[in-house]
N, C-alpha and C positions, 0 to 999 in steps of 0.2 A: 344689508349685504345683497348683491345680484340684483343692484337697483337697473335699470332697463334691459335684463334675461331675457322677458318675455317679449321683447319690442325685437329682436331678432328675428330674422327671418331663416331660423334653422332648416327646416322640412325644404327651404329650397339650397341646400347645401347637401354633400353627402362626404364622407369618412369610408374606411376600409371596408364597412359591410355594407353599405347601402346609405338611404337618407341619415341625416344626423338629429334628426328632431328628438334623441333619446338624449343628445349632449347637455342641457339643460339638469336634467335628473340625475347626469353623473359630475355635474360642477357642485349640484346640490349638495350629493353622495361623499363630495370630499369634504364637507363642514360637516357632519354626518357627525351626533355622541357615538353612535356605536360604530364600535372598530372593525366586526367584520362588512359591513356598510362603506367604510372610507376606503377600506384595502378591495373590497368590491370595486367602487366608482374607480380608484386608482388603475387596477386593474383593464378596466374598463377603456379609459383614457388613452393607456400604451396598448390596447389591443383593438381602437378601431381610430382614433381622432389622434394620435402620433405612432398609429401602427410601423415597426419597422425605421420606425424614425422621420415618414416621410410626414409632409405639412402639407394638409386642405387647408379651406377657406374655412371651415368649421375651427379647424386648430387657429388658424389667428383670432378670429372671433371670440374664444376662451380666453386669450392672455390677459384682457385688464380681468377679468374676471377671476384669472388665479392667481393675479396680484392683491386683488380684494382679500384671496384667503389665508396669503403667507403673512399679511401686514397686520392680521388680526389674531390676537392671542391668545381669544377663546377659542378658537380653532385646534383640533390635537394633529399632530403628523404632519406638521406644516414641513417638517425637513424635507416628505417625499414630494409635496407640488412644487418646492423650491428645485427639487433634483429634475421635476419633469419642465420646468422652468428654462433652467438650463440646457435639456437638450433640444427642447425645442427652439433657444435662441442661436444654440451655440455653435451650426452648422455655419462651415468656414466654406465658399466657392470662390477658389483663387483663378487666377486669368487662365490657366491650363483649359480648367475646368469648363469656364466661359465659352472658349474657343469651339468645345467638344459639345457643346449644348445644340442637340436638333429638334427642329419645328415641334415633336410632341413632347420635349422638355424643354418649353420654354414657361408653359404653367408653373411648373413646379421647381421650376428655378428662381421664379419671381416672386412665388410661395417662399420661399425657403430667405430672400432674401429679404422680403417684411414682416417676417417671423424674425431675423436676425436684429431689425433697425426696431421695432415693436418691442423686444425684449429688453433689449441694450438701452432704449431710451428710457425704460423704470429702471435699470440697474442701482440706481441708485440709495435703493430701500434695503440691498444684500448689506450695506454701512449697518444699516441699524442693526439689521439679522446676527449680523458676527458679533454681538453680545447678546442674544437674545436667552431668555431664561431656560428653553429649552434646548438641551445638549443635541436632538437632533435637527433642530432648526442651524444651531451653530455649525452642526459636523458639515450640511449641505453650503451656508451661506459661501467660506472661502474661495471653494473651486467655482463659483455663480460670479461672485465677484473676478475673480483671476481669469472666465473665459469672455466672460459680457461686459464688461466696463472700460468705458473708453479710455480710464486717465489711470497707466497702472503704476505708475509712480507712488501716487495717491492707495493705491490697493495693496502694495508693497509693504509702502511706511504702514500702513494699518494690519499689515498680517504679523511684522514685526512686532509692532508694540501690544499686541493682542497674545502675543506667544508666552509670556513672560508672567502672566497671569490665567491662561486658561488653565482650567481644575483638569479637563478632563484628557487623559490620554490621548485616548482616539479624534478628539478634535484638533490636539494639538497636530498629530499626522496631515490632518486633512490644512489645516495651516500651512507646513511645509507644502508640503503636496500642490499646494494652490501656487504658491514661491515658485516654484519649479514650472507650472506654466506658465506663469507669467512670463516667464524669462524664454523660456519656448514659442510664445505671444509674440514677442517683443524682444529680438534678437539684441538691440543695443542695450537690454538690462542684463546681458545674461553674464556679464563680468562681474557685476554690482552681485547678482542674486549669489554667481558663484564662491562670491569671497565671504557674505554669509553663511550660506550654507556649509564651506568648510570650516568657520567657526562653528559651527553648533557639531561639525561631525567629530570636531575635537574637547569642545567643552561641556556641551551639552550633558549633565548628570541620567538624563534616563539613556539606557540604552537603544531604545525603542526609539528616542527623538534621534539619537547618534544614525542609528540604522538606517531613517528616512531620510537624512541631511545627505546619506551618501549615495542612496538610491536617486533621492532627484538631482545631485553632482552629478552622476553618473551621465543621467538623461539630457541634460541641459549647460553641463560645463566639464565632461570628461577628465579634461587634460588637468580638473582640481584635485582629481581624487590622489590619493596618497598610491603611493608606491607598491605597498603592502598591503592594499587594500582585503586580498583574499585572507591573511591573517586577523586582521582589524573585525572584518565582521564576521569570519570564523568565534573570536573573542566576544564579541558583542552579542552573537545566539546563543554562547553559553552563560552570560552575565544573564540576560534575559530568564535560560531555561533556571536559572540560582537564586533569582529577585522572587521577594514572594509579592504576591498579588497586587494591584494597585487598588488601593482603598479606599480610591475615591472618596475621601473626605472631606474635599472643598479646601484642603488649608495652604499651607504656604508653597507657591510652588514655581517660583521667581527664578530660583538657581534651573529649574528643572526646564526654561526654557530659555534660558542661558545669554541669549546676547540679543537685547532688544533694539531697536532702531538708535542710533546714532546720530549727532546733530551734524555731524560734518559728511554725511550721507547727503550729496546734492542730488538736483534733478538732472534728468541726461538734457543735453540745450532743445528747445522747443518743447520740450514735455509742459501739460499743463497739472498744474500739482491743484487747482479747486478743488475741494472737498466737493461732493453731491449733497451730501445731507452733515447735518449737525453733528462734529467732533464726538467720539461715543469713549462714554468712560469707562475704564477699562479695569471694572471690577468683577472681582473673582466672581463664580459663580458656581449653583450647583452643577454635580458630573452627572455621569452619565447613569450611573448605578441610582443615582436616585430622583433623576427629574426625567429618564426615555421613559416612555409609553412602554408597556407590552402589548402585544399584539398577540391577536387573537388566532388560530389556523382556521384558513378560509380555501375552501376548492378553486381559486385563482390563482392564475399565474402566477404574481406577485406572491401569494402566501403559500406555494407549493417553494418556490427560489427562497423565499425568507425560512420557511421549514428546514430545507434541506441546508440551508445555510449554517443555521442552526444545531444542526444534527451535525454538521462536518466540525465543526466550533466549538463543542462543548465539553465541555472542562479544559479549554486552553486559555491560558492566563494570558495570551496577548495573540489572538485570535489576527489579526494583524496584520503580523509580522511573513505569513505567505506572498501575498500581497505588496509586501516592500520588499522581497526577495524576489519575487517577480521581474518590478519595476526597475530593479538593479540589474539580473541578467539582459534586460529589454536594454538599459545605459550603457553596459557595459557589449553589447551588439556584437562584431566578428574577435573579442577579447576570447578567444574558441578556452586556449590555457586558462587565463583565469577563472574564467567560467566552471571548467574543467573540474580547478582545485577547489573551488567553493564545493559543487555537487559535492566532492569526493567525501569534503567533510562536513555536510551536511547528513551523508548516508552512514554514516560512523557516529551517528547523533543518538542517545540515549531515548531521545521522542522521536517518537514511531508518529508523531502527526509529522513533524518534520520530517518526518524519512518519507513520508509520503507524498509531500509537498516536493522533497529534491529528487524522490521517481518520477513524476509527473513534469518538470522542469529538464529532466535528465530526456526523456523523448523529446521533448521542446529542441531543447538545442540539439539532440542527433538529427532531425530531423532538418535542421533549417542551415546547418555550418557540417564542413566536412574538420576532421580533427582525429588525433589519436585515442580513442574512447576503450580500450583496451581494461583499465583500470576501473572507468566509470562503471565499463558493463559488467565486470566481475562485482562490482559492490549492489549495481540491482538486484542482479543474480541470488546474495548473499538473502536479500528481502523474501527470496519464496520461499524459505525454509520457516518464516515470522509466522507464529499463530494468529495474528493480528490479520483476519481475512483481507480486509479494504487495502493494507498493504501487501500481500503475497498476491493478489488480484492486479493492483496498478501494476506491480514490477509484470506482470508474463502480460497483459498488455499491449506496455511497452517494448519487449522482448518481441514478442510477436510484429510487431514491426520493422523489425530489425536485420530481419534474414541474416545472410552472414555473418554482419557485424558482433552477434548473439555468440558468438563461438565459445566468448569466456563463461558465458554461464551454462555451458552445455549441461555438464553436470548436475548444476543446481536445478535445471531443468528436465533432468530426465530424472532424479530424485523425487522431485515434485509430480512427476508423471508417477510413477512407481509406486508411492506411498498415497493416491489417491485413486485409485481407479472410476470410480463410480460418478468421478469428476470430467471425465475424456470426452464427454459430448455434452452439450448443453443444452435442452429445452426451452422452447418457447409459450408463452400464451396463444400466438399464433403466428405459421408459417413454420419454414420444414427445420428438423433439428441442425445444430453446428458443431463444430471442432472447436473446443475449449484452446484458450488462445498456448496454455502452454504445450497444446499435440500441436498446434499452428507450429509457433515458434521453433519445437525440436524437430518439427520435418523440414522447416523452410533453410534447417544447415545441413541437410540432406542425411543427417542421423538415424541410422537403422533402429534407435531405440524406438521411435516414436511408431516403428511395423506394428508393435501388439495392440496399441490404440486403436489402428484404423484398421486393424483387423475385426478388433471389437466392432467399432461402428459400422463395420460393414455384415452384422450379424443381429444387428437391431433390427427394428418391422419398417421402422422408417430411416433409409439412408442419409447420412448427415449431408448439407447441401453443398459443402467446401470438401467433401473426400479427395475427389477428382486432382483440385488444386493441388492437396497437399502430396498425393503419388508423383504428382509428375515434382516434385522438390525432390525426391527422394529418389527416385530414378531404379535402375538398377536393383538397390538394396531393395525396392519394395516387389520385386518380380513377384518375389510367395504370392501377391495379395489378386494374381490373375486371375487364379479360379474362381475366388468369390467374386471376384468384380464380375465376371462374366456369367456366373450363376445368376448372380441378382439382378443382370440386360435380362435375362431370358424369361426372369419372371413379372415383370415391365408387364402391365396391364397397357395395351396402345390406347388409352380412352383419353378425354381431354387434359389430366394428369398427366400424361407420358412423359412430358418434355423434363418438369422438374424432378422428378422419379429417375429417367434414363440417363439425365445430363452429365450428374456425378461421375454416373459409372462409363460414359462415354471417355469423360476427359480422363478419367485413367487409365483407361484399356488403350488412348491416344497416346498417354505419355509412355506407356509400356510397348508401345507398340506390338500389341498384343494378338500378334496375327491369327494367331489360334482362333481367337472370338469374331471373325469373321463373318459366320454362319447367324450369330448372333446381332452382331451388327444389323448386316443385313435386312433380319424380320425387322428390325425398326425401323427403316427405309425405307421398305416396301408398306408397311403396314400404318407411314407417321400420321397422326389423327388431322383435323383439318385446323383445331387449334393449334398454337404455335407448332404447327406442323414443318413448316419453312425454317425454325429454330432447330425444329430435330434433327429435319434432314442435313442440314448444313454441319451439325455435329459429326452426324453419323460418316459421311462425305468425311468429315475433317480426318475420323478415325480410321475409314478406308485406307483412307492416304498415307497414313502416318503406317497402317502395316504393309505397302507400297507390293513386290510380289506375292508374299504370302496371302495376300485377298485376293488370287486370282478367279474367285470364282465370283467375283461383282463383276469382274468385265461384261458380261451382257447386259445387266441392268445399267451401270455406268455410262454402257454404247449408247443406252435409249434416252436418257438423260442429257447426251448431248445435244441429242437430234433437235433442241429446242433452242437454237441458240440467239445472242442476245439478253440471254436474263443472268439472273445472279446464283441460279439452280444448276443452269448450262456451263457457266465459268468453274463454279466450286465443282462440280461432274469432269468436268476435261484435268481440271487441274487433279485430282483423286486419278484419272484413270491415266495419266500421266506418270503417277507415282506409280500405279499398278502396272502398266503395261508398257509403258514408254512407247505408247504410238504418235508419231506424232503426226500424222496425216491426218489422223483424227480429231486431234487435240486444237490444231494449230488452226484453222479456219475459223474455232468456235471463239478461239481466245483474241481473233482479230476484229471479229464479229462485238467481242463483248468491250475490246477497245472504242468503238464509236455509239458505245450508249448512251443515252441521255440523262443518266444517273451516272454524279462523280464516283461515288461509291461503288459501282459495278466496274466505271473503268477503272481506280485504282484496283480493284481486284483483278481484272483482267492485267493489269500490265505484270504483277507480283510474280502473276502464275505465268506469263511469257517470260520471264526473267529466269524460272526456274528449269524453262526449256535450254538457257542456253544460247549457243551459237546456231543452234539446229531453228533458230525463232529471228534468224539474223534478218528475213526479209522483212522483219513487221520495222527494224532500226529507222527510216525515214519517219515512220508514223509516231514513234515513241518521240524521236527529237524535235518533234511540230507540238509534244505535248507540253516541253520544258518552258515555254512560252507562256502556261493555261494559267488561269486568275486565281485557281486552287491550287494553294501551295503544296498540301499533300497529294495530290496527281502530282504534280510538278516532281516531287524527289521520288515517290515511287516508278516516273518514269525514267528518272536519272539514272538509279541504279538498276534496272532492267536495260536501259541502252548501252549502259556500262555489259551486263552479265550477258547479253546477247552478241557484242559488236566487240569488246575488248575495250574500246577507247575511253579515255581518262579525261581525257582536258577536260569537252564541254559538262562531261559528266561531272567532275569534281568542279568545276565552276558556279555550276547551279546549286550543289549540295549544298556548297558555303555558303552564296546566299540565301538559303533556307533557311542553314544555322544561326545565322544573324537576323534575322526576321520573325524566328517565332524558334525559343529555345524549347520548347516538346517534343520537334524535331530531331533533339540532336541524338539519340541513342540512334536511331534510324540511322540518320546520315553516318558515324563513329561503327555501325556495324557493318555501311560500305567500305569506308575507308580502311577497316582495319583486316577485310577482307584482300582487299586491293593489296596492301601493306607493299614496301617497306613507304615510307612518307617520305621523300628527301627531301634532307635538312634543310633548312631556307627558304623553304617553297612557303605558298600563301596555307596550305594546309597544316604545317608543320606549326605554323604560327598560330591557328586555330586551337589545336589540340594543345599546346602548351599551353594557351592561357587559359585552356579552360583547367587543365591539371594544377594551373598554380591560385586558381580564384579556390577562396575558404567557403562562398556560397554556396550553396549546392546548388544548381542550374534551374529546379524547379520551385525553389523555397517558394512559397507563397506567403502571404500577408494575412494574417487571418484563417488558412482554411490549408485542407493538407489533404492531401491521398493516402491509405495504407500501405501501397506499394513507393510512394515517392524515395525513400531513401535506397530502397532494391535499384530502383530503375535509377540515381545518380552514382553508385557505387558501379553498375554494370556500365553506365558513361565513361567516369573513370580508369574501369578495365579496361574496355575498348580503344581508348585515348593511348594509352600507353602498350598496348597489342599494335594498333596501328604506326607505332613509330617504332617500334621494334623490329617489324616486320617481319610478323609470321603469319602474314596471308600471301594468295598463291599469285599475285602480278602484282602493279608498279602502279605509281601515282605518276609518273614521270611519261 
């Protein structure tokens, strides 16, 4: 094996951390008896030579090498080089892609695409893999074959006739599962794959094969799925939760994959049906329970994700099945109602793993579709009263994201506050303490209950780092908590700690506008240390502002502050003494001044704070409208609605907002808090048509792919509001 290794010239290659001349010892590391040794090099592998997924010159250099070691069957854990196999072939760059590729990816575009052709041209040995004696070699071979084989006609008819006799559950999934990209792959199969798979989601005897038949319909041929689909696999989780164990005992299990390849199953025209390798016979074989490896717990990556995997897994008889519940709401996509009704009865489920799975799934979809979630959030809700920590934990979470929308489980939420106290702030290993998500959640509906929380935390040695935040949700109801906030400014040690120490308590004495603490303020102003000293001050300025007369007695420090004008200390200073004084003789030279910086950042701060002036800021209007033109789209709207709030005029302004709106949707609350200022919209106009389609899109403007904000669903529901405030018209002029 690793016959010409040494004849490479590694040491002049490198991977994620440096040279790769160690790649040799972890190809070695994967043919390795000892299992914390293989799950080491494995580790190893995806942590510097397909780090992140990306492909060196090092990673092609390994593939015939970990072909060497999947094709040999004294090798153990062949299933995992097969899985690293596959990602490292199985990067797709479509012409899009192409297009968008610049001089310093053009490496690793070329990379990526003789990793794809390198891969794809051994595919041929995944044929033998899908009978191979090892259930984890089989579970990876399907989806290896169904993303890297050129002929999937050929990969089809063999996941069919391999269904019909594999022993083991979980392979059988990864069969469908494979069916279902192919058909994804390969658009003109995906009638052929769908009229399958709704055979099995109706005949198929295991419930589990039924479950994944309709998850990959869902993904790859929607319009098969049954009508009733939200019943059907409502019925099919409880069939599952009723079925006792699978017992993997290798015997008959024909019916259990129900409808094997058919002879009058043609090829689509042009498909090439050759086999790659030798027709493989298609006997049963041992499961999983008796031919997987165990594996050893290793301080690797790899064996920290297989651990915890483990530990979320254990004692569930079909471990699975989250998983294909997943892949169904992923099919089932803006289906907002069906979706809706699955969760509901999911969280009505007698397994607390399940309910934990349809919490977790229940933020997913709030987060990414707007919908009537009324019910939804009353059954999370229902979750934090469960002794079952890991679910009372997921449900406030989720909650805590949810601002408003959380209203139904108020209750349940300030019970759960109530009956835990010693829970209200949470500790770190290291860095400053927080607000346990359910004081988060019951402040962020601006619920007076969650006052005694943050009164607590505000009597701890260390201030929680999120107070601030949560006072200003709660507005008003949390006036009580002045005193102590401004007790706790005054005992602010100013040393290079200051900032995370004072910030908390800043941002809530800002949301109270807490004019009283003035005095307090103040010494932090004068006194901010030289470390994030420009962080404090900008705080402390922020909080001035916000108590606008009642800090009269900053005006003179404020004066001297402007006297530097041009920087971002002088802006934030005029804009503060502005609120305090309404000078604007003063104010208005620095903020014209802070308009032609050479930092976008300080002009957009400059134009905000002219904006705030008014008509009294009307001579800077020529300057602002030369700025609607600039390459930065955010100067560009922040000086729209400043030309708007200085000069009155709508056209050019609302011209520009839109196309901002269209250009880059992060914009749009911004823009939606002009317009609805502006109000009333009339009917017909280019705005009116804006605002309605965003009120009738089920997206939510910001959903992302992959990755989310904790405020994202705050800030689309506050678009929403806006949308519909601005066509109503109750702001104070005209878009007309």
């Amino acid at each position: 094996m690793f016959s010409g290794i040494d004849e490479v010239d590694w040491a002049s290659m490198e991977h994620a951390y440096g040279p790769a001349d160690d790649v040799p010892e972890l190809l070695r590391g994967l043919a390795s008896a000892d299992p914390a040794e293989r799950e080491a090099a494995l580790d190893g592998m995806y942590g510097a030579v397909h780090h992140q997924g990306d492909v060196y010159a090092c990673t092609l250099a390994c593939i015939p090498f970990l072909f060497e070691l999947v094709v040999d069957p004294g090798v153990q854990d062949r299933g995992g080089v097969v899985e690293l196999l596959t990602s490292i072939g199985g990067f797709d760059l479509d012409e899009d892609d192409e297009a968008e590729i610049d001089e310093d990816e053009i490496e690793g575009a070329a990379n990526y695409a003789m990793a794809a052709a390198a891969v794809t041209a051994g595919a041929g040995v995944f044929f033998e893999l899908i009978a191979d004696e090892d259930p984890g070699v089989r579970l990876a071979a399907p989806l290896a074959l169904a993303t890297l084989h050129r002929h999937p006609v050929r990969v089809l008819a063999l996941l069919r006739e391999r269904l019909p006799v594999e022993p083991d559950e979980e392979v059988r999934l990864a069969l469908v599962e494979a069916a279902g990209r192919v058909a994804l792959r390969h658009r003109p199969l995906a009638e052929r794959v769908g009229k399958w798979l709704g055979l099995l989601a109706e005949r198929a005897d295991s419930p589990g094969l039924r479950l994944a038949a309709l998850a990959q319909l869902a993904r790859c041929s929607p319009d098969g799925l049954p009508g009733d689909v939200v019943p059907v696999v409502a019925g099919l989780l409880r069939e599952m939760r009723s079925a006792p164990e699978e017992s993997g005992d290798g015997g008959e299990h024909a019916p259990a994959g129900g409808i094997a390849a058919r002879e009058d199953d043609e090829p689509e025209p042009g498909q090439d049906t050759t086999p790659d390798a030798e027709p493989v016979d298609p006997e049963p074989l041992p499961s999983a329970e008796t031919g997987r490896c165990e594996h050893v717990a290793t301080p690797t990556l790899v064996g920290q994700l297989r651990s915890l995997s483990a530990q979320e897994n254990a004692g569930r008889g079909a471990p699975w099945a989250a998983d294909l519940l997943r892949t169904l709401h992923v099919g089932l996509d803006d289906r907002v109602g069906d979706r809706t009704a699955l969760l509901a009865d999911q969280l009505r489920s007698p397994d607390r793993r399940q309910r934990i799975d349809a919490v977790r799934m229940s933020g997913g979809l709030i987060r990414a579709w707007r919908g009537p979630y009324e019910e939804l959030v009353a059954l999370v809700g229902e979750q934090l009263s469960d002794p079952e920590p890991r679910l009372a934990e997921a449900a406030s979470h989720v909650l805590e994201e949810l601002f408003g929308l959380a209203a139904p489980a108020a209750d349940a939420l300030a019970a759960r506050l109530a009956a835990d106290p010693g829970s209200w702030v949470k500790t770190w290993a290291s860095g400053p303490p927080g607000l346990s998500s359910t004081v988060k959640a019951l402040a962020r509906l601006g619920d007076a209950r969650a006052v005694p929380a943050l009164a607590g935390a505000l009597e701890l040695p260390e201030v929680a780092h999120d107070v601030g935040f949560a006072v200003g949700h709660l507005g008003a109801t949390a006036r009580p908590l002045a005193g102590a906030l401004r007790r706790r400014l005054a005992e602010v040690e100013l040393d290079e700690g200051a900032y995370d120490r004072a910030s908390p308590l800043l941002a809530g004495l800002t949301a109270l506008r807490a004019g009283e603490a003035a005095p307090e303020v103040l010494r932090v102003l004068r006194g901010a240390p030289e470390y994030r000293g420009e962080w404090l001050r900008t705080a402390a300025l922020r909080a001035l502002g916000a108590f606008g007369p009642a800090a009269r007695e900053a005006v003179p420090e404020l004066r001297a502050l402007v006297r530097r004008p041009g920087t971002a200390s002088a802006t934030e200073a005029a804009e503060a003494l502005w609120a305090v004084s309404g000078d604007v003789e003063a104010v208005l030279p620095v903020l014209i001044e802070g308009l032609q910086s050479d930092q976008v950042h300080d002009r957009r701060a400059a134009a905000v704070a002219l904006g705030a002036l008014g008509p009294q800021a009307a001579v800077v209007a020529p300057r602002l409208r030369g700025l609607l033109a600039h390459e930065e789209l955010w100067l560009r709207v922040d000086a729209a609605i400043a030309l708007w709030e200085v000069s009155g005029r709508t056209r050019e302004t609302v011209g520009a907002l839109l196309t901002a709106w269209e250009q880059n949707r992060h914009v749009r609350v911004r823009v939606a808090e002009c317009l609805a200022r502006m109000g009333p919209v009339p009917e017909g106009s280019a705005a009116a048509h804006v605002l309605r389609s965003e009120l009738v899109s089920v997206r939510r403007h910001n959903a992302m792919d992959g990755g989310y904000g904790s405020h994202d669903i705050h800030e689309d529901e506050k678009l929403l509001a806006l949308c519909r405030q601005a066509l109503r018209g109750t702001g104070k002029g005209s878009t007309s």
